[in-house]
Structures are given as C-alpha cells and as structure tokens.
N, C-alpha and C positions, 0 to 999 in steps of 0.2 A: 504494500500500500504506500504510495507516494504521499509526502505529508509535507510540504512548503508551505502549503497556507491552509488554515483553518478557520472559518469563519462563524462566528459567532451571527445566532439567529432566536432570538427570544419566543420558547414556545408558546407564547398568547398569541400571539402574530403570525397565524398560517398564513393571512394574504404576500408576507412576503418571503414565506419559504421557495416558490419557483424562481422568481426576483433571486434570490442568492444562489439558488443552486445553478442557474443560466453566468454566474459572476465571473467565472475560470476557479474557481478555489478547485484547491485538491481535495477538501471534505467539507460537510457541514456540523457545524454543536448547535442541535436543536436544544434551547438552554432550559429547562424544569428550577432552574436553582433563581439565582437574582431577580433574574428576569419577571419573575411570574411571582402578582402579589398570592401570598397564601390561601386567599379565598377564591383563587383563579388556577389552583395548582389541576384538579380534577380536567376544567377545561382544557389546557397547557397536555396533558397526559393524551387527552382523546387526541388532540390535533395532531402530537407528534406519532400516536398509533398511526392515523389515518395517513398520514405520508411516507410513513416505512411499509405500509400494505400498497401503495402504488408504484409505480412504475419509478426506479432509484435512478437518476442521471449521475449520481457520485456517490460512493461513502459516508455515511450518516452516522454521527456519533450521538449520543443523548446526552448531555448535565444532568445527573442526578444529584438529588438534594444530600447533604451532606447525611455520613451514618451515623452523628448524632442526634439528627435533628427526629428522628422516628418518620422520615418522610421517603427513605430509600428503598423500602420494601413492596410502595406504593406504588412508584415512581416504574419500580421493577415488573411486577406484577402486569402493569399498563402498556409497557412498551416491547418487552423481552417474546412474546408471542409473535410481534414483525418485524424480530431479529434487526436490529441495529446493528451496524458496522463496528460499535465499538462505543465504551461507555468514558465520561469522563468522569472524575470523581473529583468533586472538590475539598477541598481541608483535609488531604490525605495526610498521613502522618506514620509513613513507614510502610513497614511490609506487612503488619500487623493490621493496618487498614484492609491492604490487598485481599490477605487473606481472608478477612472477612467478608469484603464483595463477593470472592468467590465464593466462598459458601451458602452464597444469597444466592447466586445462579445456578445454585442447582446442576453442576455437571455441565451447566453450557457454557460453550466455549468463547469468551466475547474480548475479542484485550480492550485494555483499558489505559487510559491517558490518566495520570494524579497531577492536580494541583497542588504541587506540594510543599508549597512555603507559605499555608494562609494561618500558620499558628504558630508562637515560639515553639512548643514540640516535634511541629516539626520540622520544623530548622536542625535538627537535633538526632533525625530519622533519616537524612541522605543520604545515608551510606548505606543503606541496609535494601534498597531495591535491587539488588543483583539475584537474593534468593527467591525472590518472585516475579522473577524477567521473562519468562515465559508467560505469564497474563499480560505482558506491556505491552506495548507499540508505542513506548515514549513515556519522555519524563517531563513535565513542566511547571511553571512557577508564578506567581504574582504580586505583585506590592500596591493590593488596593487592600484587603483585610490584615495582613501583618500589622501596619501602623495602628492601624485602629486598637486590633488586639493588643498591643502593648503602651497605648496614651500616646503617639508619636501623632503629631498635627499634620505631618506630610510627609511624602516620600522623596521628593525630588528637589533639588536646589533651584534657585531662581532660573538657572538657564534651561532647565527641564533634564539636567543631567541627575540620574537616579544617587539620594544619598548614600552613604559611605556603608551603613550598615544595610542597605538594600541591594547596593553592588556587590557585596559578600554574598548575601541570599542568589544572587543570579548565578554569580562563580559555584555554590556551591551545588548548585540543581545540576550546571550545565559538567560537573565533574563528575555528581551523582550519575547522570544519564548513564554519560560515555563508559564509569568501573561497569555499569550495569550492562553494557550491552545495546542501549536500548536510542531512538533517537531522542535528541536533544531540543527540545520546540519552546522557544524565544516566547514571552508575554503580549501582549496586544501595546500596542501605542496609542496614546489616547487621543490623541487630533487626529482627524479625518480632512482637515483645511490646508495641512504643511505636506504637500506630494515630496519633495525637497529634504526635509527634515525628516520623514520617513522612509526613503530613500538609504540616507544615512545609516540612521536607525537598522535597517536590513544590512548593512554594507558592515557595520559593526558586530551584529550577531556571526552573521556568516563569517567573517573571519578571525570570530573568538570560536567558534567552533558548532554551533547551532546550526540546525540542517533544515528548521522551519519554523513557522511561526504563526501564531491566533491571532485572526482580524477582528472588528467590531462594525465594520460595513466593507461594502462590495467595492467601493472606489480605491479600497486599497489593494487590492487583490492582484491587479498587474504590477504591481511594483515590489508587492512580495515573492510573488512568482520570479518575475526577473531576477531579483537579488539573488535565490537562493537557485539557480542553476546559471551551474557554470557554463561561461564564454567561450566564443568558437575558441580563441587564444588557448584558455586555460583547458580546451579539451585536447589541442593540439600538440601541448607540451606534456601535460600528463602523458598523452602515448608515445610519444619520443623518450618520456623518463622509463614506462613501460617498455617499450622495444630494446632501449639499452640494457638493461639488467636481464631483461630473456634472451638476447645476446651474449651476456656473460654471467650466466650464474650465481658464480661463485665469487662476485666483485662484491664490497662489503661499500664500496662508494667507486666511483669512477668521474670522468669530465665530460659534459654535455653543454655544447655551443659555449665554450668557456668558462662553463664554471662547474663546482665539484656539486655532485649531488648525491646520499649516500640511503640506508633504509629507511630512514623518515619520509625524504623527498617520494619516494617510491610508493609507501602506504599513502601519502597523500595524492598520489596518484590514480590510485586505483580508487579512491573514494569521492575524485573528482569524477571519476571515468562511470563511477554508479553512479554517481548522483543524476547523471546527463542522462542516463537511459530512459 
C-alpha cells in the first residue's frame, strides 16, 4: 500500500467523501474521532459503513475513537463488517494499545496506523512498536493534544517552527517507525493558504526520513505527492549507485562520477528506487 498522503475526511461529512477520494491522495481517514461531535458519533458510523460497502477508488482507513474513551468497540462493530483498509488509532500509547485493538478484531486482519505522541505516556512507548509490526502499516505523530495534555499554551514558535520539546516528539516517532520496520508518516500542516510553506514543510520530512504524510484538505495533496516521490535525477542516480555495487560485489564503497559512495549510499538507493515504483 502506497502511503505519501493521507487525507483527513471528517465522518459527518459524507457529501465530501467522493470530493476527496477524486483528490490524488494515496488513502483516505474517514475520521469517527475529532471530527464528529458525540451526539453525531452513530450518524458518523452509518456514513462511513455506507462508503466502505461501495465501490473503493482508494484505500480507506477509519479514526476510531480512542480505547479509553468506551467509544472503540462501537466504532468497530459499525465499520469492521465493510472491511476498511486499515484502522487509525489515536492516543496510542505502545504496543500495549496495539494489542488491544487486536483483540477487539476479532482475528481480522486490519493494520493499523497509531497516533502516537497525543499523551506524555506515550512519548515514553516509542520504542516498543517493533513487537507489534506486523499489525502496522506505519507509525505517526501529533502536536495538537500533547500541549494540551500537559498545560503547554502552544506548540510552535512565532515562525511556525515546531517547539523544542515537540521536535523531540517528531524525532522520536520518526526513529520509532524506522527500529520498527514500519513507515514513517509526517503530521498534517495546519494552513491550507501557504502552497510554498508547505512545500517546504514536505521537503523537510522527506529528507529527515518520513516517506509520507496526513493532509486536512485536498488542495494539499499534489504537493504532498510531489514531495515525497523521488525525481527523475534522484531515480537516475540511485540506479547508477545500484548498477555499480552489482558490478562489484564485494566493494564495501567505491567512486561514482567523482565521488566515493559506500553501503549507506546504496541502501538509500534502493529505497529511493521503491519509493518511485
């Protein structure tokens, strides 16, 4: 499953589930959680039935409401019959969360995305999704409930650069991911008005190591896409890094158009080389 962008779709709001799924995203998160006030959860449930029973143009993930709220079993119950592509979970806090989802499906087989920085516990639980990697399809993060949770008035500096203890939390998802196995999927950017500034925004993920990333409307979706597949350039070099070391084996680095490239250059090679397919 290709996962660069992810686009957030609030399920009260079925008139604009086709509207997103026509966007280019590589999935959609029909959201059950935020999105939908409590007395509209039921309706929120039916909608996003009805459009996993129709005709899918892309991979459908559901938000289910967090496993303490007593709203996840619901949520389950409602949507797990027209098979979702894959569930998110928010306020995950380890593997110990995981495992508990799984045990709520019952045998079926669904991976699952965790939000997994929206409580100081689990800031504290990073490390531990490797032994539940096989439920995943990624690992990712947020810095809109952390501050709250902990009295912090905001998350970002004046320039809109993420604070010092919030860039920890992203370091430390996108470290989690990668021990885990699993991908590594970037937070949503909150303006929809700065193409430019978002732009950036993807240019930075992608080359801290993030191989995709959650939208919050459809105008951002081509610039997420672009960002995170790599350029004709960057396809063309990867397989020249590629073709020299299958040329010589046994070389632990060698020189390519002047300069020395060694097994690092090469693993980033071949994960440029997937990325593109």
């Amino acid at each position: 499953m290709r996962l660069r962008s992810l686009l957030f779709v609030p399920a009260g709001r079925p008139d604009r589930f086709a509207k997103a799924a026509a966007s280019g995203a590589d999935a959609l998160i029909l959201d059950l959680e935020d999105s939908v006030a409590f007395d509209r959860k039921a309706e929120g449930r039916a909608a996003v039935a009805d459009w996993l029973g129709g005709v899918r143009r892309l991979p459908t993930f559901v938000r289910v409401n967090p496993l303490d709220g007593g709203l996840t079993a619901l949520d389950l119950a409602a949507v797990l019959p027209a098979r979702p592509d894959g569930l998110v979970l928010p306020k995950a806090e380890g593997a110990t969360s995981i495992e508990t989802l799984v045990a709520m499906l019952g045998g079926r087989r669904v991976p699952i995305l965790p939000i997994a920085t929206e409580t100081p516990s689990a800031v504290f639980q990073l490390g531990s999704y490797g032994v539940v990697a096989e439920h995943l399809c990624g690992l990712t993060w947020g810095a809109e409930d952390l501050p709250a949770a902990i009295g912090a008035t905001r998350s970002r500096e004046d320039d809109g650069r993420y604070a010092a203890p919030y860039e920890m939390v992203r370091s430390l998802t996108l470290f989690g991911a990668h021990a885990a196995g699993v991908a590594a999927i970037e937070t949503v950017f909150p303006r929809i008005d700065a193409p430019q500034a978002l732009a950036d925004y993807v240019a930075r993920a992608r080359r801290d190591g993030f191989t995709g990333m959650m939208a919050i409307h459809p105008a951002q979706i081509d610039i997420i896409n672009q960002g995170f597949t790599p350029s004709g350039d960057d396809i063309a070099q990867a397989r020249a890094i590629v073709a020299a070391f299958t040329a010589a084996p046994g070389a632990g680095a060698l020189k390519l158009d002047g300069k020395m490239v060694d097994r690092p250059h090469l693993l980033q090679a071949r994960r440029i080389l997937a990325a593109a397919v």
